[in-house]
C-alpha positions as CSV (number, residue, x, y, z in Angstrom):
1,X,62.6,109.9,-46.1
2,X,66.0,111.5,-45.1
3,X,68.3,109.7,-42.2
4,X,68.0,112.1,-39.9
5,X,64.3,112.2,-40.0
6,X,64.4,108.7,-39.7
7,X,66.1,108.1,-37.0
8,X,63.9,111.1,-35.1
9,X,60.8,108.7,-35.9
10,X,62.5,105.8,-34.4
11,X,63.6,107.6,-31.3
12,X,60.3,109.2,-30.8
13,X,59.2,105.5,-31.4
14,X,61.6,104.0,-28.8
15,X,60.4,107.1,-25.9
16,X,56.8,106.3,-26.4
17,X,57.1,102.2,-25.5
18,X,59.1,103.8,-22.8
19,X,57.1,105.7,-20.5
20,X,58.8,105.8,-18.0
21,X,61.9,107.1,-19.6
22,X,59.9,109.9,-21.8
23,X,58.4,111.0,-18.4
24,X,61.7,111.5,-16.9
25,X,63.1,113.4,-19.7
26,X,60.2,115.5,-19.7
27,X,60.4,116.3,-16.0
28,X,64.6,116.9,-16.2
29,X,63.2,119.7,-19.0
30,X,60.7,121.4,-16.9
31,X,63.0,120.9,-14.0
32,X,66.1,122.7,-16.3
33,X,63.1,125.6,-17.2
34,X,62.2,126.1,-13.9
35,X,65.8,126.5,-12.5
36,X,66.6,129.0,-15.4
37,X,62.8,131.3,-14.5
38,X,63.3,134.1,-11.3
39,X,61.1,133.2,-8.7
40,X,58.2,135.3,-7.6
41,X,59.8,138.0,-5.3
42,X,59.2,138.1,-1.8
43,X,57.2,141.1,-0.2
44,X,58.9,143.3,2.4
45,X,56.8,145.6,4.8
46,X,56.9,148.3,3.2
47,X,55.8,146.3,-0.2
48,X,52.7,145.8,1.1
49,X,49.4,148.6,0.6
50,X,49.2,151.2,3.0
51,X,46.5,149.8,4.7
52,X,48.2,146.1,5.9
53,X,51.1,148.1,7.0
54,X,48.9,149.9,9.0
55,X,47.3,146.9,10.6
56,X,50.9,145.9,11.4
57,X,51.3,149.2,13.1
58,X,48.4,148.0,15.3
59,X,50.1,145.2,16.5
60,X,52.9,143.5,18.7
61,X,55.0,140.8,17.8
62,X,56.0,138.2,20.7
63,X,58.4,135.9,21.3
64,X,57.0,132.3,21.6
65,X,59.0,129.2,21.8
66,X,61.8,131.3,20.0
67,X,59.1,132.2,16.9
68,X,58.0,135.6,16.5
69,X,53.7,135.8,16.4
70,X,52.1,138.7,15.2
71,X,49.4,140.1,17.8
72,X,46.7,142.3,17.8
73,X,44.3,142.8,21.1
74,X,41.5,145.4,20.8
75,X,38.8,147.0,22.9
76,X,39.1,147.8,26.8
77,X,36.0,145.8,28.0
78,X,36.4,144.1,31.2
79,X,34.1,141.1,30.0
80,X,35.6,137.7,29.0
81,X,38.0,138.3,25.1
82,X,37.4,136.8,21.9
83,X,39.8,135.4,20.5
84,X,39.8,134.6,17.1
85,X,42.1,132.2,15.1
86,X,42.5,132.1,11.4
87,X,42.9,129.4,8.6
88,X,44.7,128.9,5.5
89,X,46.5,130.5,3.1
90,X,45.6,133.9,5.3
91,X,46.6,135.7,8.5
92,X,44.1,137.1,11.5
93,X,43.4,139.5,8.6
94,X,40.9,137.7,7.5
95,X,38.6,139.0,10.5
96,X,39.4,142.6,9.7
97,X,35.8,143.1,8.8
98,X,34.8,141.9,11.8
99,X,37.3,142.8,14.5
100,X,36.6,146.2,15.4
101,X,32.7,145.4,15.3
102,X,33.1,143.1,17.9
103,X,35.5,144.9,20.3
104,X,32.9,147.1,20.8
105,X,31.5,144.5,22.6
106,X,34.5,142.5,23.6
107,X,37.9,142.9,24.3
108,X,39.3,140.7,20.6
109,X,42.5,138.8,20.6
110,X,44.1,138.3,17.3
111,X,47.2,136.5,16.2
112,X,49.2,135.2,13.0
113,X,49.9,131.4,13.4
114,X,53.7,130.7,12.6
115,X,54.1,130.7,8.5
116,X,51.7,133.0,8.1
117,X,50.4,136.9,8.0
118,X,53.3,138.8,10.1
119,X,54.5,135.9,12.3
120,X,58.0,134.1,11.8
121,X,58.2,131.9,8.5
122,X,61.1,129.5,9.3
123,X,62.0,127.8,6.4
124,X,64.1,125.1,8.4
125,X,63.4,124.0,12.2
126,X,59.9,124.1,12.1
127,X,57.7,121.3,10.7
128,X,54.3,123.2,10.8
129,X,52.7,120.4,12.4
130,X,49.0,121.1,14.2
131,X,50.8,119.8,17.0
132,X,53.3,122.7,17.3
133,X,51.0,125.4,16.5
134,X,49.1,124.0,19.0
135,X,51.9,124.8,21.1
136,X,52.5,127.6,20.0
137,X,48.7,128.7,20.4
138,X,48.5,127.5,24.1
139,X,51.8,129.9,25.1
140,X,51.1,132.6,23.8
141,X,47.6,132.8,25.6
142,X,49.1,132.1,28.7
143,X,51.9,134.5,27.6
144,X,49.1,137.5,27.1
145,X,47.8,136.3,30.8
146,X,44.4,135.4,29.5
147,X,42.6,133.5,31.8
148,X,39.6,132.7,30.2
149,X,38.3,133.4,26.7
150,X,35.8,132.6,24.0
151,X,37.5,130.9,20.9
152,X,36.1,131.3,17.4
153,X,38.3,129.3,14.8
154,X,37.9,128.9,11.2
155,X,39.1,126.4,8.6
156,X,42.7,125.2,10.0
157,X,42.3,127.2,12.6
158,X,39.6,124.7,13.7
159,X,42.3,121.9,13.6
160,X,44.3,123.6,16.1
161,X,41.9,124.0,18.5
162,X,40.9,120.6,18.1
163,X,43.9,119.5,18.7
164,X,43.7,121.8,21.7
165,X,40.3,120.8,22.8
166,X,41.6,117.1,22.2
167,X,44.2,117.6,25.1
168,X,41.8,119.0,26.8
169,X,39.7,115.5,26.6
170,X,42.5,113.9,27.3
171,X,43.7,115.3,30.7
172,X,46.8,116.8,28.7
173,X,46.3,120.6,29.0
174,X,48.0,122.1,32.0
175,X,46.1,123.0,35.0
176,X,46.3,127.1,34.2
177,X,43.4,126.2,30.9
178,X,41.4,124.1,33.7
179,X,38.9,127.0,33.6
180,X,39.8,128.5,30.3
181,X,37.2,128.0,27.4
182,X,34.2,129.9,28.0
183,X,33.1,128.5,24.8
184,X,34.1,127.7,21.4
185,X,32.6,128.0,17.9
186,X,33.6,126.5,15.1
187,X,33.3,127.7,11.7
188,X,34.0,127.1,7.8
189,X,37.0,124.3,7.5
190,X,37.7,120.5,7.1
191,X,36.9,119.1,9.8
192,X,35.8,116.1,8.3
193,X,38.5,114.9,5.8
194,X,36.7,112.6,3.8
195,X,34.3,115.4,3.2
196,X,36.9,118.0,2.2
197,X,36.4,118.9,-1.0
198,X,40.2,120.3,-2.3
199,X,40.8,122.4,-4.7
200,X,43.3,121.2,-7.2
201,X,45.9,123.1,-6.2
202,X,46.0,122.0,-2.3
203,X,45.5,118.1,-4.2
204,X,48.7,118.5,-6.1
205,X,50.7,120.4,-3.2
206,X,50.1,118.1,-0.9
207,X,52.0,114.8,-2.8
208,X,55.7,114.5,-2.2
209,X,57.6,115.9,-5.4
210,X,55.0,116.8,-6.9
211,X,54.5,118.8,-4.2
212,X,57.8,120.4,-4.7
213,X,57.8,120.5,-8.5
214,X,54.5,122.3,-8.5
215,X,55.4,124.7,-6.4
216,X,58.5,125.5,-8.6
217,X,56.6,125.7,-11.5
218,X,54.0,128.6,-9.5
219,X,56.7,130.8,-8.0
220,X,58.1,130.9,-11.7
221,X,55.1,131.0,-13.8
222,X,52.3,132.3,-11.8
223,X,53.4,136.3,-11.8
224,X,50.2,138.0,-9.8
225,X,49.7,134.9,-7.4
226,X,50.8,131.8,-6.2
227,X,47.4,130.3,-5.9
228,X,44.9,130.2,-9.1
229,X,43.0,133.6,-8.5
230,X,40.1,131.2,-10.2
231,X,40.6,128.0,-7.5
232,X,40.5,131.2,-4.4
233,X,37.4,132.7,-6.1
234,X,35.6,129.5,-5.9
235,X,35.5,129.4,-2.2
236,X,33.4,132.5,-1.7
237,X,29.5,132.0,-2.4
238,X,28.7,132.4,-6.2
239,X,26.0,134.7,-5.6
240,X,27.9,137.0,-3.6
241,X,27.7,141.1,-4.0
242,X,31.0,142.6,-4.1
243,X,33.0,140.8,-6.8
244,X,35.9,143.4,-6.4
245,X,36.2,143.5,-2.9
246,X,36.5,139.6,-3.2
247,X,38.9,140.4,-5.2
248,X,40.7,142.9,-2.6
249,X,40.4,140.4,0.0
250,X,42.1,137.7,-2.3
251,X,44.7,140.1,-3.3
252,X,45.5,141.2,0.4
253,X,45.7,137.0,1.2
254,X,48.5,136.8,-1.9
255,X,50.1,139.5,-0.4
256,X,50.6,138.4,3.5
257,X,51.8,135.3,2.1
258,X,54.0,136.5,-0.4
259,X,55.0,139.0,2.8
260,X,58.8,137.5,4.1
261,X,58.7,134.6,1.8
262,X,55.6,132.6,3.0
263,X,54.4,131.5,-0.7
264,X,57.9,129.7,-0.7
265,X,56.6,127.4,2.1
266,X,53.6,126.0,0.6
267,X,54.2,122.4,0.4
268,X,54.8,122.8,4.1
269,X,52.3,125.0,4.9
270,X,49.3,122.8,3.5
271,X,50.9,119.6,5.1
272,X,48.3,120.3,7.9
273,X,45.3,118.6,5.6
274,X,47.5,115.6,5.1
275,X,47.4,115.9,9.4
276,X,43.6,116.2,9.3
277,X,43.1,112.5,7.8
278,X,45.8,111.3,10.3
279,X,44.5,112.5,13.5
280,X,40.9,112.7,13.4
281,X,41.4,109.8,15.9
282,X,42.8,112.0,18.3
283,X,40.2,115.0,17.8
284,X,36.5,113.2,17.0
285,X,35.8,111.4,20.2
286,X,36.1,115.1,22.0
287,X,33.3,116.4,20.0
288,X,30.7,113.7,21.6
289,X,32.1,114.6,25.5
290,X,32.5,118.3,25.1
291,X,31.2,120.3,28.8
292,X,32.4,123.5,27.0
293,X,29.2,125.5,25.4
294,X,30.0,125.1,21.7
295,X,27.8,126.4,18.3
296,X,28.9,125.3,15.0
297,X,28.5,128.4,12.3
298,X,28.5,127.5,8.9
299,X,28.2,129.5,5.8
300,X,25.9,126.8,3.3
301,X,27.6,127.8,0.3
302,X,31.3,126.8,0.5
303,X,32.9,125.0,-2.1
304,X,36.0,123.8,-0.2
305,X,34.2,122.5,3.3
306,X,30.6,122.0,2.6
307,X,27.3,121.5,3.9
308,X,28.1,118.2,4.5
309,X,31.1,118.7,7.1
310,X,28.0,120.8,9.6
311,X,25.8,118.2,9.3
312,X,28.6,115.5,10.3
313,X,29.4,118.2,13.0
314,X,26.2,118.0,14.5
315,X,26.2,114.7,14.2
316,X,29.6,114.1,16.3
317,X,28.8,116.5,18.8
318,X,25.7,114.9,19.3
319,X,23.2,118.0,19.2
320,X,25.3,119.4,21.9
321,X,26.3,122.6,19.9
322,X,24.8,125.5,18.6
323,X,24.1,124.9,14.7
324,X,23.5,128.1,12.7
325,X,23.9,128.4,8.8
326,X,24.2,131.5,7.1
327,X,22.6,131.4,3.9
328,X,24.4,132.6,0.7
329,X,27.6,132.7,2.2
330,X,30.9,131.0,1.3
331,X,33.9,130.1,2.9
332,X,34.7,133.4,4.6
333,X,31.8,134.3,6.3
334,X,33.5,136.7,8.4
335,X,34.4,138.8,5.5
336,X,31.5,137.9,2.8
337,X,28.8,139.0,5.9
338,X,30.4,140.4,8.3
339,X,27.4,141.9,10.2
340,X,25.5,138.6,10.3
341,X,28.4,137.0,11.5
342,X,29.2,139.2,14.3
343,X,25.6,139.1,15.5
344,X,25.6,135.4,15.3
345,X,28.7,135.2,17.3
346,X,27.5,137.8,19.8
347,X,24.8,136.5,20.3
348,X,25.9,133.3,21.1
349,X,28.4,134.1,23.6
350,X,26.4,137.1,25.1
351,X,25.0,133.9,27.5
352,X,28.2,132.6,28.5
């Protein structure tokens, strides 16, 4: 046995009754190998396919507490608007499908919450807390000069208006919303935290450092998304159709994050679950009093916010909702069956 390799075996030796120590060299490494990798670009407007600039077109941008949010209204009807708020990681895009269907019904509000789609992405100043796009939420409605609407939310944007409708229970909102909800459906998200089943991804972002480290490690690594294309796959129902215009719709989500440096806000961005385990003291006890009509819409084959979250749902609210499952459908029922889903919705709010 030569010295050299000798003394390799007994500082291998030494590291291994050390854990701690061989962890932190192995993380200075990484950390060295991700400082030395180019990050995964940002996308500028014209970066993105013809078709999302073209929604942009659509739209107005507003100015709302000093944050710029990304509007879209549709459809000239003089009945009560829709107005539609979207989750995470995507944008008001997400209802794309379904938008147009229903303006011919409906006037349709749609907006970009701050962080996401074409709305501001501040990567200082703004803590992305479900309070402040609560906020921001609540202004810019009163900003458009709607004076009464039917909400549909999905996934975080369910937390918002919770937090919303919590105020609401509270005495909290101001006197211009006294007469504001027409009605309000929920559908697909975590509304239930201990029900939440995460994907890996959101698990490890989520954790300080790690948080940070992981997300590092993706901009650098990761060259066609930030997310596993696998982990955002997963969410949609396994037996749906149209495999590449899942794919088409995850590629268009990558995108509008990716759009003015959202994907470099994640471990920000996805702080909001961390918020849905904290406050559900501030948000359940409204579900049990709500004199808003209400229907819960769930698609029964969702990976991330299961079965189990309606039944809890119609549970807290006591039977006072609407419950309706679409069968076969994943997380995005707006874009997996966007006909059933409109008619559902329609239907519901057509008496209200």
């Amino acid at each position: 046995m030569t010295p050299t390799f000798f003394c390799l075996c007994r500082m291998l030796q030494s590291l291994m009754q050390n854990s701690a120590l061989l962890v932190g060299i192995i993380s200075v490494v990484l950390y060295a190998l991700i400082m030395v990798m180019v990050p995964l670009p940002s996308l500028p407007l014209e970066g993105l396919p013809r078709y999302l600039q073209d929604w942009f077109a659509k739209g107005e941008v507003y100015s709302v507490h000093g944050k710029d949010m990304f509007v879209m209204r549709l459809g000239d009807s003089p009945l009560t608007p829709v107005i539609l708020m979207h989750g995470f990681p995507s944008s008001s895009y997400e209802y794309h499908r379904v938008a147009a269907l229903l303006s011919q019904h409906r006037p349709v509000v749609l907006y970009d919450h701050v962080g996401f789609g074409f709305s501001a992405k501040p990567a200082q100043d703004y803590p992305y807390s479900m309070i402040d796009q609560a906020d921001q939420s609540l202004a810019l409605w009163r900003q458009l000069g709607v004076r009464r609407a039917h909400i549909v939310s999905h996934d975080m944007g369910d937390t918002i208006l919770s937090e919303i409708l919590g105020r609401r229970h509270r005495g909290e909102l101001p006197s211009y919303f006294d007469d504001f909800f027409a009605s309000v459906t929920f559908t697909n998200g975590g509304m239930v935290y201990e029900k939440i089943v995460s994907r890996l991804s959101q698990s490890l972002l989520r954790r300080p450092l790690v948080g940070d480290f992981l997300q590092g490690l993706m901009l650098r690594l990761d060259r066609s998304s930030l997310f596993s294309r696998a982990q955002l796959k997963s969410v949609w129902s396994p037996t749906y159709a149209y495999p590449e215009q899942r794919d088409s719709d995850i590629n268009d989500t990558l995108s509008l994050l990716r759009h003015d440096g959202g994907h470099l806000l994640m471990t920000k961005l996805i702080y909001y679950l961390n918020e849905r385990g904290y406050f559900e003291h501030r948000w359940h006890p409204m579900l049990g009093t709500l004199t808003i009509d209400c229907m819960i819409l769930w698609g029964d084959s969702d990976a991330v916010a299961p079965l189990a979250i309606y039944h809890e749902l119609v549970r807290l609210t006591k039977g006072k909702c609407k419950s309706q499952i679409l069968e076969g459908v994943g997380h995005f029922g707006q874009l997996e069956a966007p006909d059933k889903w409109v008619e559902s919705v329609l239907e519901f709010i057509k008496v209200h």
